[in-house]
N, C-alpha and C positions, 0 to 999 in steps of 0.2 A: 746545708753545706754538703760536699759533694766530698765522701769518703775517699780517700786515695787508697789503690790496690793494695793488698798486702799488710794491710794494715790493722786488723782486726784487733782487739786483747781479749777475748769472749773465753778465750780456749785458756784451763789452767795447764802450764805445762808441766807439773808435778818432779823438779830438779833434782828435788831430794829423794825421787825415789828411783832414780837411774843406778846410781849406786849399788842397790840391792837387784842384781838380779834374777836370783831365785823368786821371787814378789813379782818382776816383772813378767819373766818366762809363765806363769801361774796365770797372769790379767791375760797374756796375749794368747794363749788358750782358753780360755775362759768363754761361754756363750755369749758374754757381754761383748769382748770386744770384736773392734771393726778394723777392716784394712785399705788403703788406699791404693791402688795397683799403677804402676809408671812404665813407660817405653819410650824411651829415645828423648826423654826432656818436655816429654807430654803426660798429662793425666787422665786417667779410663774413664768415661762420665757416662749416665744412664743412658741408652739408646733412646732417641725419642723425647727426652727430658725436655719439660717446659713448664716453668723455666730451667734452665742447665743446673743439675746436679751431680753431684762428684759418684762414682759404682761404689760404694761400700761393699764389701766384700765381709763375710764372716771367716772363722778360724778353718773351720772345714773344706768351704769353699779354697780359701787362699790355698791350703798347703798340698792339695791336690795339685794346685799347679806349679808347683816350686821347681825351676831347673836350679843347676849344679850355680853354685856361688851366690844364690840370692841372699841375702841378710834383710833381718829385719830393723828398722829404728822405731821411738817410743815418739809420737807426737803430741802427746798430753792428752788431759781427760776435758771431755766439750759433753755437759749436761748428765753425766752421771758413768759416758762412754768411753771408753781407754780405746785413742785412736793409734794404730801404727803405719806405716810404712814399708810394700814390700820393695825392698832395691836389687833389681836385676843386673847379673854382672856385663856390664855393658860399654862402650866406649863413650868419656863423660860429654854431657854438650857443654859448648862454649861460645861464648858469640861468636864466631865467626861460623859455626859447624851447625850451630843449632837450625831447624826450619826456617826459613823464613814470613813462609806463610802462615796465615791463622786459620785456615779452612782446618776440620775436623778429618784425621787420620784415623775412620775406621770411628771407635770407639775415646778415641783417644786424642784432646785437643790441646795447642799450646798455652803458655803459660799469657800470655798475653791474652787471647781469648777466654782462659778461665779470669782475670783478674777481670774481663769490662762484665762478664757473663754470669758470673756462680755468685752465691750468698756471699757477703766478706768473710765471715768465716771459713767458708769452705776455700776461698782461695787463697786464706792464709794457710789452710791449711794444705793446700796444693805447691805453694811456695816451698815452705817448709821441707816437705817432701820432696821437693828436684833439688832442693839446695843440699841435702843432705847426703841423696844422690849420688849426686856429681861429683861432690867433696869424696864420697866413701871412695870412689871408680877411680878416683886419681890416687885413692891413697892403700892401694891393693897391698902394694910393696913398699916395706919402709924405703924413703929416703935417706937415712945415712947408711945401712949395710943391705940392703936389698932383701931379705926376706922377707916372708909375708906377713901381713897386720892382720890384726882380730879386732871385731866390733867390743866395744865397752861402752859403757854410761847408755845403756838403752839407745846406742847408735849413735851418741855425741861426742865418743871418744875411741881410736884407736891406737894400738897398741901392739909394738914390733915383737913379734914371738921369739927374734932370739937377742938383740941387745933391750928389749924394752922399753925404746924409744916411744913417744907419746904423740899421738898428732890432734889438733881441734879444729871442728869445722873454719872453715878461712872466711872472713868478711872484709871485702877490699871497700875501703872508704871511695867515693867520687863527691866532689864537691860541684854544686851547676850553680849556675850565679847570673841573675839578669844585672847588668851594667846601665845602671841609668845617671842620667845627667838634665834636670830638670826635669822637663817633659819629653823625653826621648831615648828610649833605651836601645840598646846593642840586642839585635837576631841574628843567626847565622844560623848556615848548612853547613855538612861534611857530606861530603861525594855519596857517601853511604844511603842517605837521608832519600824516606820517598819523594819523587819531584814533585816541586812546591811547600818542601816542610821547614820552616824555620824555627828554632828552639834558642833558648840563652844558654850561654857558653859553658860546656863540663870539662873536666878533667879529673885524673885519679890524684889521691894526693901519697906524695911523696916519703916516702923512708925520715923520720925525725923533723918534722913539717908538720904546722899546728893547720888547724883547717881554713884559715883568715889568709896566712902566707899559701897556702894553696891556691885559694881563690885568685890574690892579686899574680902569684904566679901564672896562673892557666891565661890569664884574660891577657895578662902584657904577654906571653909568649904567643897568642891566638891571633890577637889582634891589635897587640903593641899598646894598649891603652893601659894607662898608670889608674889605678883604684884606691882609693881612700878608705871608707870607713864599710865594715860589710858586718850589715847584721842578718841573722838568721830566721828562717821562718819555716820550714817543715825540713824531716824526714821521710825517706820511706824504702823499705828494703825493694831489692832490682834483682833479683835470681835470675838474671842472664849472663853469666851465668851463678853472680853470688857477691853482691855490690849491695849495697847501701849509699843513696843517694842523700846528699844533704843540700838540702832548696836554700839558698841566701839573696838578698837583695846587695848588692855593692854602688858605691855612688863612685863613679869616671872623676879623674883630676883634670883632663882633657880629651880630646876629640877626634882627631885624625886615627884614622884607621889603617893600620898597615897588616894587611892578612897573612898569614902563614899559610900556605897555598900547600904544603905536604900535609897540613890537619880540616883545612877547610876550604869549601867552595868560593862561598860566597859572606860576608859580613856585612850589615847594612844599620845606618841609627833608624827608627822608626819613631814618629814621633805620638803623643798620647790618641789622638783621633785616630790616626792610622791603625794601632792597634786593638782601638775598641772594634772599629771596623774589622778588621779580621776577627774578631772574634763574635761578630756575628756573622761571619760566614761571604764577606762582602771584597771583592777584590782590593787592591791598593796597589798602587806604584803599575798599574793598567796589567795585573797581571792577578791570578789566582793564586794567593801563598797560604799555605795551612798552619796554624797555631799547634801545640801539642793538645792533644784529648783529655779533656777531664778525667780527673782519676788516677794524675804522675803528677809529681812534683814540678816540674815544667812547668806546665799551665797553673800550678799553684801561685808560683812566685809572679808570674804574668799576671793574674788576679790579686794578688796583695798591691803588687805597684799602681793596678788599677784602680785599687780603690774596693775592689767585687767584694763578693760575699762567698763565690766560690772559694772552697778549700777549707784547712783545717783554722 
């Protein structure tokens, strides 16, 4: 079965010892522990590495290079090692700002490329670290009185220096959902998408909105089709920039399709053979369309409908 990105559980992330720390300041000096180092929503990885490995850095190492505003966070202990995170103060990425390519910046490659390339471990553990990030960069200043925030919980929590207010890292739910109806289910693009990509239909979910009324929301507003029954079949966190993807299968009440043309291109039913065929690589409908890549929830739910053995 074919692990999805980000997903690792290997690493203990030691919760109860954020709290303390005096305990933690002592590990992340310590000879033992290691640091992950970040720029721009990318992770430093060995020059040369084959296969790609994340730069661990030691105590000495890192703090040599510390400018003004870096903070550290505590990413849990993986085989006896207390890993952290150094977060430079930086403008946060967000999908629309982030790279878009995957080619390699120097030392330092995106998250997408660490998630097909590095151990699962290590890209959980690269995840972790831009998500963490990004949250900190946006949260420099509190939000209700504007003065500045200090790290707490080993980097998982901040805290306004002069009302006290509290902030916790943000996880925006999105729910994706293949739409099927017999043997034929609902692909679609957004304008976004590289040409030829078709994926089953996402959206975020909403403010006091359970994740089932999500689902049938996104699809009738996408593409006007009414959804019945929607059972679920994976997760998997999405740090682009700090999403949690929840993979569902829904079964269509009916069939015309009527497109929302400010969210998407193109929507099309595909029916079981068509599918298989894309997925192995095989044109359809006399044209070259690409399935989502192994390894995202995407191509999970496309493999459960299938039938596959890919995925969790």
């Amino acid at each position: 079965m074919t692990q999805l990105y980000f997903t690792d559980e290997s690493t203990d992330r030691r919760e109860q010892m954020r709290s303390d720390p005096a305990s933690l300041d002592a590990m992340m000096r310590s000879a033992d522990a290691r640091f992950v180092q970040i720029r721009s929503g990318r992770v430093r990885i060995l020059q040369n590495g084959d296969p790609m490995a994340l730069a661990w850095t030691d105590w000495n190492q890192v703090r040599g290079s510390l400018d003004e505003g870096v903070e550290m966070a505590f990413l849990g202990v993986h085989e006896g090692t207390p890993r952290f995170v150094a977060i430079p103060a930086e403008t946060p990425q967000t999908i629309d700002t982030r790279p878009r390519d995957v080619k390699a910046d120097g030392d330092y490659v995106g998250l997408f490329q660490a998630g097909a390339a590095l151990p699962p471990v290590e890209a959980q553990f690269a995840a972790h670290a831009i998500h963490l990030a990004n949250w900190t960069n946006r949260c420099r200043r509190c939000g209700r009185c504007g003065a500045p925030m200090k790290s707490a919980d080993g980097g998982h929590r901040r805290e306004c220096t002069l009302c006290k207010w509290h902030e916790f890292p943000r996880t925006d739910p999105v729910v994706l959902a293949l739409v099927a109806k017999g043997d034929r289910c609902i692909l679609a693009r957004q304008p976004r998408f590289p040409p030829g990509f078709y994926s089953p239909l996402a959206g975020f979910v909403s403010p006091a909105e359970s994740l089932e009324a999500a689902v049938r929301r996104e699809v009738y507003e996408e593409v006007g089709v009414r959804v019945g029954a929607v059972t679920y079949v994976a997760s998997q966190p999405w740090p682009f920039p700090g999403s949690l993807m929840l993979g569902f299968l829904a079964v269509a009440l009916d069939e015309s399709i009527t497109l929302d043309s400010a969210e998407l291109e193109d929507a099309q039913w595909f029916d079981r053979t068509e599918v298989e065929a894309l997925r192995r690589g095989e044109k359809v409908k006399e044209r070259q369309i690409n399935l989502p890549p192994q390894g995202v929830v995407a191509r999970t739910v496309i493999d459960r409908w299938l039938g596959g053995a890919s995925g969790p």
